[in-house]
N, C-alpha and C positions, 0 to 999 in steps of 0.2 A: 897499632892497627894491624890486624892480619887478615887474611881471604875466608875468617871464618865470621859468621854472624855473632855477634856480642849478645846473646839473651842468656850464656851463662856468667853469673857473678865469680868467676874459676879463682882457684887459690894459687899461686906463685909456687907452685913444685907441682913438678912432674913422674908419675910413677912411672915406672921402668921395670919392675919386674917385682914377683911374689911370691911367696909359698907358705900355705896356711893363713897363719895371724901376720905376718910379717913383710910386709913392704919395705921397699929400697926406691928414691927417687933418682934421678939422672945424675946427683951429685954424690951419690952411694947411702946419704944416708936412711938408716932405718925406722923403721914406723909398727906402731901396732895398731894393727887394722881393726879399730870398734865401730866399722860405718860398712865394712863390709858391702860395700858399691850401693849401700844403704837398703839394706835387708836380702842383698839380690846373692850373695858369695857365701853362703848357707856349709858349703862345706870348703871353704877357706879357699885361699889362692892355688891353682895348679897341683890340683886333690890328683894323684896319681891314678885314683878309678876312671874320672871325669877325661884325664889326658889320653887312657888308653885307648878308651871310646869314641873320642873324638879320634884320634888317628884312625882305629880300626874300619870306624863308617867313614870318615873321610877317602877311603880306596874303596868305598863298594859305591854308593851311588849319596848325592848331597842333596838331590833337588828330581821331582818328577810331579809333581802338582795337585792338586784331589781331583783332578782326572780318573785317578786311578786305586785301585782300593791300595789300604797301606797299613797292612800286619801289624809295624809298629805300632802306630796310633793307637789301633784296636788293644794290643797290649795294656799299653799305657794306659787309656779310659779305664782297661777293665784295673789297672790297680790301686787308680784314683778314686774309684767308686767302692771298693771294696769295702766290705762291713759297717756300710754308713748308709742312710737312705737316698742317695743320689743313684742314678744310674746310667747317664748317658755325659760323654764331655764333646766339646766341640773347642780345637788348638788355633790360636792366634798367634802371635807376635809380640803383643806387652799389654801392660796393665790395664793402659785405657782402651784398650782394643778389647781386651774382654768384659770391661764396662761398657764399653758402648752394646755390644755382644747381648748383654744383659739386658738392655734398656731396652732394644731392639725387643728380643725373647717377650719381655712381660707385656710391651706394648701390644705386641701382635698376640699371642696368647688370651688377654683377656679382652682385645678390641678397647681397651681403654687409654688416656693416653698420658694420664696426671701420677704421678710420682714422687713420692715425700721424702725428703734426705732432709741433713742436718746440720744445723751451723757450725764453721770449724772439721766441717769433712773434707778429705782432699781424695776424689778419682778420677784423676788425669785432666789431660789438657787439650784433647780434641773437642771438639763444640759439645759434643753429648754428654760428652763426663767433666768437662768443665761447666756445664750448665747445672750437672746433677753436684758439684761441689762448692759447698757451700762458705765459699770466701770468695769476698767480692775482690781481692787485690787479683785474684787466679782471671777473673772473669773482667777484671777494668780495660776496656779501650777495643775490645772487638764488638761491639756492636751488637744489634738482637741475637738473647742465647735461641735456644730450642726450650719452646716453651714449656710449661706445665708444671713446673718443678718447683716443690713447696718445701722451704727451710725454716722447719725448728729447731729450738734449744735440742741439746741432749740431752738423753737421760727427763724429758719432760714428760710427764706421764700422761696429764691433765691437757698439756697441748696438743699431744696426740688424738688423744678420744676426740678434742671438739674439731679436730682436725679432717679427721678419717669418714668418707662418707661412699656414697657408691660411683662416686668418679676416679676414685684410688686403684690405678693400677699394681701399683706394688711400695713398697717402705724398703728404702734403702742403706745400708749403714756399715759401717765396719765394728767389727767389734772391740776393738783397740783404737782410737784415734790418735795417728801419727803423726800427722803435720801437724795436727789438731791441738800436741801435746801431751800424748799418752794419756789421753782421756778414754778410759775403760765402757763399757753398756752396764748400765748394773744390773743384776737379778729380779729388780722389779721389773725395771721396764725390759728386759729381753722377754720376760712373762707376759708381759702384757702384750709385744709386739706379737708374741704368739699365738695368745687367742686372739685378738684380730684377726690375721691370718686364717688361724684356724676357720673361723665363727665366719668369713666374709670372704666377697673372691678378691682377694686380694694376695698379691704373690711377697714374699721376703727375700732380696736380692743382700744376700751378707759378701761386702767386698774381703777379702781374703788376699789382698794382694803382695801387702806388706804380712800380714799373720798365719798367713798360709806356712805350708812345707815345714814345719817343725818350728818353726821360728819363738811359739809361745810356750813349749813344750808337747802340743800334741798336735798330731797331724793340720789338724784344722782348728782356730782358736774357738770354735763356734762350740768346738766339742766340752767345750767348758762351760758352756752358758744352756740357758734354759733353749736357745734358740734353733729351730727348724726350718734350712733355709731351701725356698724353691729352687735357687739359682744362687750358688760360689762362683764368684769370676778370682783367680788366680793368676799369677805372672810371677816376679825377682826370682824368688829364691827356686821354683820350680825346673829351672835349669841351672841353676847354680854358679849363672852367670853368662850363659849361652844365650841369647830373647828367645825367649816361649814364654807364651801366653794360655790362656785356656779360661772356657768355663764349666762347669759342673751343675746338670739338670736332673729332676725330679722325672721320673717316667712317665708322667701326666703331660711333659711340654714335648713330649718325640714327635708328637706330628706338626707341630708349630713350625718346625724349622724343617721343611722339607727340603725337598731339591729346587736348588736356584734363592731360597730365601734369603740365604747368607752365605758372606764366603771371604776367602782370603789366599793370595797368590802363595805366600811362602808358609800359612798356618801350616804346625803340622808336620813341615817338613822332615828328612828323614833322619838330617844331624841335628837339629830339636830336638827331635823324638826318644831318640837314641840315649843324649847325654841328660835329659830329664828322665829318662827308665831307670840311668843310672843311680842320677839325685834320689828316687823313690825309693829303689832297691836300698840304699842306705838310711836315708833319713826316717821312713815310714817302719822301721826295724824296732820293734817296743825297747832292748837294751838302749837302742839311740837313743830314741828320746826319754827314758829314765835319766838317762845322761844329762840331757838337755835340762832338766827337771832340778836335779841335783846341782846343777853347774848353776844355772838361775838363784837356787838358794845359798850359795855359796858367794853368789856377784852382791848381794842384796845384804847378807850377813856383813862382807867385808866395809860394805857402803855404810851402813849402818855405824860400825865399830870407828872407820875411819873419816866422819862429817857428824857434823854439831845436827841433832834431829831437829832441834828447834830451826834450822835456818834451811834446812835441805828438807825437801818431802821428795821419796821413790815413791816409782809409779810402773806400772806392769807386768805382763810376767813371761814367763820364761827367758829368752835373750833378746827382748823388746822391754829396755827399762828407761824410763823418762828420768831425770835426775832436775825436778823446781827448783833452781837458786834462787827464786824470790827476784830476778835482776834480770837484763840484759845477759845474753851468752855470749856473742858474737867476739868482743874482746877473749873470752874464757877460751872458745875452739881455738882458735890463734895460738893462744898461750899452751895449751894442750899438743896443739902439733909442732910447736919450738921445743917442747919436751920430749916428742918424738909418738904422741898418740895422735891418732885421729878420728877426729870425733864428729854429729853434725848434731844441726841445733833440732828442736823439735817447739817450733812456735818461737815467739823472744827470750823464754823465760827456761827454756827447757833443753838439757843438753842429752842427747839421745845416745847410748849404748847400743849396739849392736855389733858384737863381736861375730866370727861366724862359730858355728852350730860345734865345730871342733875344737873352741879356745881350749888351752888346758887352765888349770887351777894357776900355776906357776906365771901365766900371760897373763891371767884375773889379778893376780896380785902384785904386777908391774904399775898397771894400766890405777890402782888404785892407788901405789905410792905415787903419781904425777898427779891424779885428780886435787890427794892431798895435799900435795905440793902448791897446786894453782887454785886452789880452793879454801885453804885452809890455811897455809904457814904463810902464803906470802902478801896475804888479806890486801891484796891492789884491789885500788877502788875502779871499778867496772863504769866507762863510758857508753 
């Protein structure tokens, strides 16, 4: 027992230091980082851009409140918004902060106050976004959520329509489901969920918090789908491991969220700000993510060539790839970090890849002779 609260299930090593893909715990030894603080280390451990900036702003000023206007910020918004149809962001602290951010936004924008998400979604853990996530283990043992929030299947096209009526404030979803299992939005139904949308007032809140910042290959994963979203809430990887949060709005919601509507003590702040201008300036860079692109195809080719298709199904894309053993993981991750990777699970069944946005081919190809290793040659039957 220690003076800390036991709600994380933690693993028996201690990381102690980083750089890039490569972790060292208290007892030296080394690790290759595929969990990436679990999508949030986007350009690897102690990235030399991210250190400068942090030291440089750390001697000008760290903290001055939205009191006051703040250049950064303005920055930043504008290069979050750039050549997409969003146009205004509003900066938080983490994930569910800017889900909640969202909830808040559609609610009060359409005066309506009913909400559709989906089973198997995970956005956070504060009343709001644990209400809007649809797994009941996230949501067992606190008592009445915050109402109105309606969970269907995925990817249900036909549950939607008898669904959708004019008490729908907005349809919420990610477009990658992570906890969920790398469960994908497919083409139909991201079309569908569009005209909806379109055709009704209803707004589309796409979580982007694990598939945001290059994570899928392109800036935002939304950019791959038919889907047009009112409101992105983003967080992890948008500071690259620093907390910032945010969300990203449509120019129809700027007067929704006036003065005093919303707010947050540290959103926004000025080493946030800073060391996510960073994260942009590099990730949002088209060589990047070509990169990120390539590197995806090359993770998925190796998996392919080194696991039996019939017993493994990949799932994902960019460096968000689900890997279905058909089995329990939990034994697998274990066995994966006594070989020196680390890994997390993605549901029971699904072992989650997430290297950060700078693996090279040469770490891709370690990280898959252990997979093979614990997967393949040493066929332990999995408890």
């Amino acid at each position: 027992m220690t003076a800390l609260f036991n709600n994380y299930s933690r693993r028996p090593v201690s990381i102690v230091e980083g750089k890039g893909t490569i972790v060292k715990d208290a007892n030296g030894k080394q690790y290759l980082d595929f969990t990436s603080g679990i999508a949030v280390c986007c350009l690897g451990h102690a990235h030399p851009a991210l250190v400068k900036t942090i030291q440089e702003q750390s001697e000008k000023i760290w903290h001055i409140s939205n009191l006051f206007e703040s250049p950064g910020q303005v920055a930043l918004a504008e290069s979050l918004v750039e050549d997409n149809h969003l146009a205004h962001a509003l900066f938080c602290n983490s994930g569910a902060e800017a889900n909640e951010a969202a909830i808040k936004l559609a609610r009060k924008h359409t005066g309506k106050h009913h909400i559709i998400t989906f089973e198997n979604s995970f956005h956070g853990r504060t009343f709001g976004a644990m209400s809007a996530t649809g797994q009941e283990k996230i949501q067992k043992g606190f008592g009445p959520l915050v109402d109105r929030f309606t969970y269907l299947p995925f990817n249900d096209v036909e549950a939607l329509k008898e669904t959708v009526d004019d008490t729908v404030a907005a349809i919420m979803l990610e477009v990658i489901q992570g906890e969920g299992g790398i469960i994908e939005v497919t083409e139909e139904f991201a079309q569908v969920i569009n005209e909806i949308c379109e055709n009704s007032d209803v707004l589309l809140i796409v979580d982007e918090v694990q598939t945001g910042i290059g994570r899928t290959g392109t800036r935002f994963a939304f950019e791959q789908t038919p889907l047009k979203p009112h409101i992105v809430s983003m967080a992890k990887g948008l500071g690259g491991g620093f907390p910032i949060g945010g969300i990203l709005g449509t120019a129809e919601l700027y007067e929704t969220f006036g003065p005093g509507s919303h707010g947050t003590t540290y959103g926004g702040n000025p080493l946030g700000v800073a060391v996510a201008q960073t994260v942009i300036d590099h990730v949002f860079d088209s060589s990047f993510l070509d990169e990120v692109q390539e590197k995806s195809q090359y993770l998925i080719c190796k998996l392919k060539e080194a696991l039996p298709q019939e017993q493994f199904e990949i799932r994902g894309r960019g460096l968000l790839i689900g890997l279905d053993c058909g089995k329990e993981v939990a034994t697998l991750v274990e066995k994966a970090e006594q070989e020196g990777l680390l890994l997390v699970a993605a549901g029971p069944q699904v072992l989650r890849l997430l290297p950060p946005l700078t693996v090279t081919t040469e770490e891709i190809d370690s990280a898959i002779e252990i997979l093979k290793k614990i997967l393949v040659e040493e066929k332990s039957p999995v408890s």
